[in-house]
N, C-alpha and C positions, 0 to 999 in steps of 0.2 A: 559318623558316616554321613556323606553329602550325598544329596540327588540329584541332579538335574536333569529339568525336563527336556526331550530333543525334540520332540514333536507332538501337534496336535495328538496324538492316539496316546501319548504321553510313555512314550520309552523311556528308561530310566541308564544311567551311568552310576555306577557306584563306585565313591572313592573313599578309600582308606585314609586314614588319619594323616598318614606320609604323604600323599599324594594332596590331599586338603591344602594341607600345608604349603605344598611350592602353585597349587592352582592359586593359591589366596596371595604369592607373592605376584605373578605373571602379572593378576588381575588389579594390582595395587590402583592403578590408576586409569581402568576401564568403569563403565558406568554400568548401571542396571538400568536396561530396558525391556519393556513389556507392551504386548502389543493385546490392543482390549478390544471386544467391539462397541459402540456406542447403543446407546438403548434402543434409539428409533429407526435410526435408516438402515435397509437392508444391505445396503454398501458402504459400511464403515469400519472403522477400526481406527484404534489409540496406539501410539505407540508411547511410551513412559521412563523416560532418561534421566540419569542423577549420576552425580559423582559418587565414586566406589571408597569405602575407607578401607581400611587394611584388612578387617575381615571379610570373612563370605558369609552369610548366614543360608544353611540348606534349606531351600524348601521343601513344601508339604507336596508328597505328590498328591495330585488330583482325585478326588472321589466323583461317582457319578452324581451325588447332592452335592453344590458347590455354594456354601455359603454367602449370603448374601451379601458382605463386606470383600468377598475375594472375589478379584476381579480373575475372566479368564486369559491365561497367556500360553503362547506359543513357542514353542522350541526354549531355542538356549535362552530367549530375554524371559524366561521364569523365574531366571536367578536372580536373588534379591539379596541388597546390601543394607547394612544398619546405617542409616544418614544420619542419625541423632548427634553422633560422638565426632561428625566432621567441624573441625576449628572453621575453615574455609566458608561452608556455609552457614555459619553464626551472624557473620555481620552481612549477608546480601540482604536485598529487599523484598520484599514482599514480591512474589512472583502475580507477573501482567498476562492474560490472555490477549491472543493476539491473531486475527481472523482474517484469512487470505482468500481470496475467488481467484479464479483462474491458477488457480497451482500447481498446475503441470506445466503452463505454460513456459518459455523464455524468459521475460520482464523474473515472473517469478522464480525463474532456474538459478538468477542472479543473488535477487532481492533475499532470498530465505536462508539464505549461508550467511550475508552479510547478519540479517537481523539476529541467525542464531551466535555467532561470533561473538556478541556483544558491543560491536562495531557501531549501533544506531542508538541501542538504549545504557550502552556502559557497562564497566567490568564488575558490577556489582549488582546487577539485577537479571533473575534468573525467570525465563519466559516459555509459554507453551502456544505454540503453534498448531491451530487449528486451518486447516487446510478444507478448501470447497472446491471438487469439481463435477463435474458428469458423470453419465454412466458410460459414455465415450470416454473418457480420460482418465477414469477409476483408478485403474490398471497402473497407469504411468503415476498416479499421485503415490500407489504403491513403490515405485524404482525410487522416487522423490524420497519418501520415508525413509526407505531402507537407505540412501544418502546421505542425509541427515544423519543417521545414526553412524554409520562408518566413520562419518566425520570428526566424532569423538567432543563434542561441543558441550563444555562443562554447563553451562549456562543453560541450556536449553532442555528443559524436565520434562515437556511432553509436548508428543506430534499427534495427533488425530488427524482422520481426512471421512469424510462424508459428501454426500451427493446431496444434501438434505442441510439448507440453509438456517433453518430451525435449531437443530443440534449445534452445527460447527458455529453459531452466533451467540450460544449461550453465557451468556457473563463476559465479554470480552466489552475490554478498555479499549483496544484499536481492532479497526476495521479496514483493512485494503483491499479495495473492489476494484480487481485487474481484469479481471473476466469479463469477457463481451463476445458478442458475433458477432465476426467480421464484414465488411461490406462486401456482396459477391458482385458479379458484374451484371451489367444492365440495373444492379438497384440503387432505387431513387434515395440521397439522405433522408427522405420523409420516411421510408420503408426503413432505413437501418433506426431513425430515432423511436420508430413505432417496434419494431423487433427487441430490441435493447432494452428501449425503455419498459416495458413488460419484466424484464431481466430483472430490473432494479427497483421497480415498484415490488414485486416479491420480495427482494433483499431487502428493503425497508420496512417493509413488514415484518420479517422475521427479527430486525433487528428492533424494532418496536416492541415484539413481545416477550423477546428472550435478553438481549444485552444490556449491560450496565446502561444506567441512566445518564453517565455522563461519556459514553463510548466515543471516540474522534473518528471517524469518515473517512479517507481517503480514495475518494470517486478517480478510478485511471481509466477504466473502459469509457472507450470514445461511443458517442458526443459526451466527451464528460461534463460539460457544465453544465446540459442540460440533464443529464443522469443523474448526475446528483440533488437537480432542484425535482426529479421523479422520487431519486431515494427520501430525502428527508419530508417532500409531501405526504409522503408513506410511512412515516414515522414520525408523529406528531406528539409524540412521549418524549423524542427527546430532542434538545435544544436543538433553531436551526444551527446556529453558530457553530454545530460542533461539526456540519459536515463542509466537504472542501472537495473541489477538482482540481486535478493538478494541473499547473500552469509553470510549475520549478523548472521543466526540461526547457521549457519554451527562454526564461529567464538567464538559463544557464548559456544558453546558445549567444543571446543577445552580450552576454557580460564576452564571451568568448569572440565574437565578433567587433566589439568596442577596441578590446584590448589588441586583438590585429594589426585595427586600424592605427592606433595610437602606438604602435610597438612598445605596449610593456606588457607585466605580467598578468593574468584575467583576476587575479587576487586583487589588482589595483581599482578592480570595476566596481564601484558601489551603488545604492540606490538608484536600482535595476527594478522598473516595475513592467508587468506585460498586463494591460488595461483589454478586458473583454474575454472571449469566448476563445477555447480553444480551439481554431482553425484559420484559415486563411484569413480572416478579417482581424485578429489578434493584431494588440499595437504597443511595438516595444518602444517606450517612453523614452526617447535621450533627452529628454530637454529638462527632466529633473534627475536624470542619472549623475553619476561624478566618476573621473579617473584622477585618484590619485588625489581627492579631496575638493576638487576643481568639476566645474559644471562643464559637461563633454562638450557644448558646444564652445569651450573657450581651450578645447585640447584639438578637439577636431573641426576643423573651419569649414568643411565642404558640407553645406547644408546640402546640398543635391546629394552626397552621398549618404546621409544621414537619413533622408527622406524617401529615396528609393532602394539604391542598391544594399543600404545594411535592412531597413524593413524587409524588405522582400527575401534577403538572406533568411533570415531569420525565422521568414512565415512557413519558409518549404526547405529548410534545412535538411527537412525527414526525406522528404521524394529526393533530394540530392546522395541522401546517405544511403536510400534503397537501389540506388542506379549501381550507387559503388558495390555495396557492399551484399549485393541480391537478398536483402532482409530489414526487415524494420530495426528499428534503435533500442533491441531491448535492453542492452548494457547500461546505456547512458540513461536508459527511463528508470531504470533502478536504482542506479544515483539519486537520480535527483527525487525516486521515493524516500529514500535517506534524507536527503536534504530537508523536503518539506516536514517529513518528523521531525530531526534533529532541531527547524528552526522553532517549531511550538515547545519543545521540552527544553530548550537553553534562552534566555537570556537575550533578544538580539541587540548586537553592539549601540554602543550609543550616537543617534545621528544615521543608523540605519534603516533599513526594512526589506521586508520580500514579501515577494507575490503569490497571492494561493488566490483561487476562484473560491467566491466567497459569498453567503447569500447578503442581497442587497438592502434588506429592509434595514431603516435608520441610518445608510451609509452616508455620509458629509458632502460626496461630488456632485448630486442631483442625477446621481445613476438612475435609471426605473426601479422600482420598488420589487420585491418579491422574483426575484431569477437568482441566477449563479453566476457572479462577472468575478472574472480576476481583477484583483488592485490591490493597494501595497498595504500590507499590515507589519504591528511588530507583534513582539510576545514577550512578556515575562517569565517564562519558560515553564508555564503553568498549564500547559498543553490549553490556553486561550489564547485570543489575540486582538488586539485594537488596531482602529483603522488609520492611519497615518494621514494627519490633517496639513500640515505644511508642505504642500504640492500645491507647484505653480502650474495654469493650462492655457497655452496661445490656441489659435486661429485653428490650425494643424492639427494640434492634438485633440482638439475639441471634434471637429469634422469627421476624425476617424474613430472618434471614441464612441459618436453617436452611429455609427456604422455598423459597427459591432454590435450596441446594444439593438438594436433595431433586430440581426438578424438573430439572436438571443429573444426575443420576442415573440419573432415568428416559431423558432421552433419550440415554443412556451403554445403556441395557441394549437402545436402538431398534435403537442400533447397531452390537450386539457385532457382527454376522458382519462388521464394516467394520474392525474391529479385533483379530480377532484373536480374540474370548473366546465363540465360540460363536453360537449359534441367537439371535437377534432375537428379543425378549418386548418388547413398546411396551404402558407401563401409565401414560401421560401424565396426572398428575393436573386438568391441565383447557388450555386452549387460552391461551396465553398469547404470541401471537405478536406480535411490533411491526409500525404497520402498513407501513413501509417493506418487508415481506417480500409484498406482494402486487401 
């Protein structure tokens, strides 16, 4: 005889042998999930997914002393499967924890199907999704979970979600920090870098004291390049190298805009760098880009267009797409969180590179030392990356590049007390925010 459990108070269904029997065909290729709470936060809960083999195995209904190895679960994901005897999961890999902020969000309403899909880390490595949001957004990382699991996503063995950065950072190999507040109106960027940055000095921390020592970063919550040079000040345990602002969407844009101009396909866009901070000072490099194997400026001859109208395309692509579309780019920013994963875990082609915001110290260009700039890297696909030294710089791209670091600078001095170097001096040379930060 089987039991399963239907609900917390733990009602029971009893099924006969016969009945066992065609439940255990239905369920051939359903999963067992289980939904736990997390030891610390008073808002958390696991949720624990695996592929189903042909049998069922009954659980134990619940005693008032519940064992310290049995975890508590709820309703039907009580039901538990023998994994041991699945051929399928013999050769996957070692399952990866994998730590999201803002998870109720959009960016992440995308991004979290994709990752569980196996779409980003491949059909043979099975991962757990630890999920961070508020006590504002509890709720909704709850609809998020239960998502997730309707969606039947063989790959994907456990969702947890917490309010409590502590817990959801515990052991994880990757970390995507999408979570930020927003800029309201009347406020100053010095107020959104000092708001945020608070955000991320926390997240640093906690990922200092609880995460794998060699965990990868992915800073999206805007100012991200300076959030991320707050995160990894904050976490001085583990390498800076291993944290990163995304700069991919920005990169993406610019390769789609070459290819435009050039009419072919944006596949043909290669060594695509975006040099600096992510915002309006950002500077997409054609002059060591290629289409099609060939230096852009020997495909496309209109330096004037090169110099304003594709830059400036490129800088406020975002407020272009908000006009159209009444909402930020969360679609496309999710891509290209795929992207910048995909490019540290694969190989980059040979004679390529891509852009991630990267910390600067020991970099080859005579960037300033110690910030977050974008500039081109490759990777071995060994979730590191080296800095790409045969890049050429004129007159041009030198003038803007020092532009950018300049105002990377300033908002470095907004936020010493966040790092470490003293009294906060904010001497922001002008308002240069993108408008996705509002």
């Amino acid at each position: 005889m089987a039991v399963a459990e239907l609900s917390p108070s733990f009602t029971k269904t009893h099924l006969h042998s016969s009945q066992l029997s065609s439940l255990s065909t239905r369920l051939a290729n359903f999963r067992r999930c289980a939904f736990r709470p997390l030891p610390r936060a008073r808002n958390s809960l696991t949720i624990s997914c695996s592929v189903a083999p042909n049998q069922v195995q009954a659980p134990v209904a619940a005693q008032n002393e519940v064992p310290k190895t049995k975890t508590e679960c709820f309703g039907v994901f009580c039901l538990t499967y023998d994994l041991k005897a699945e051929e399928e999961t013999k050769t996957w890999k070692k399952l990866i924890n994998i730590a999201v902020s803002g998870a109720a969000g959009m960016i992440s309403n995308h991004l979290l199907f994709k990752l569980a899909s196996g779409e980003v880390f491949g059909p043979d490595q099975p991962i757990a999704l630890k999920l961070l949001g508020s006590e504002r957004s509890f709720q909704a990382l709850e609809g998020v979970a239960m998502e997730l699991e309707d969606s039947l996503f063989p790959l994907l063995r456990e969702v947890s979600i917490s309010i409590d950065p502590y817990e959801v950072f515990q052991d994880v190999e990757w970390a995507l920090l999408i979570g930020a507040k927003p800029r309201g109106p009347g406020m100053e960027r010095a107020g959104l870098l000092d708001i945020n940055g608070q955000i991320f000095a926390e997240q640093g921390k906690a990922l200092n004291a609880v995460a794998s020592r060699n965990v990868k970063v992915i800073v999206v919550g805007n100012p991200c390049n300076t959030n991320a040079l707050i995160c990894l000040k904050n976490a001085p345990n583990i390498p800076a190298k291993n944290f990163h602002a995304l700069t991919r969407l920005d990169e993406n844009r610019a390769k789609c805009q070459l290819a435009l101009k050039a009419g072919v396909f944006y596949d043909k866009v290669s060594n695509m760098t975006i040099w600096g901070n992510h915002s309006t000072t950002q500077v997409p490099d054609f002059l060591n880009a290629r289409i099609n194997g060939f230096p852009v400026k020997e495909v496309i001859r209109d330096q004037k267009w090169l110099e304003e109208e594709f830059t400036e395309k490129v800088q406020k692509r975002g407020g272009v797409l908000i006009k159209k579309w009444g909402r930020s780019s969360a679609a496309s920013t999710s891509v290209s969180i795929v992207d910048a994963i995909r490019s540290l875990i694969t190989p980059t082609p040979e004679g390529d590179w891509f852009s991630s915001g990267v910390y600067t110290t020991g970099n080859p260009y005579g960037i300033a030392e110690d910030i977050v700039f974008s500039m081109p890297c490759r990777s071995k696909g060994d979730g590191d990356y080296e800095f790409v030294k045969d890049v050429i710089f004129d007159d041009y791209l030198l003038e803007r590049i020092t532009r950018t670091e300049a105002e990377l600078l300033a908002e470095k001095r907004c936020v010493a007390h966040l790092i470490g170097e003293g009294i906060a001096f904010c001497d922001l040379p002008e308002d240069t925010m993108l408008p996705g930060e509002m």
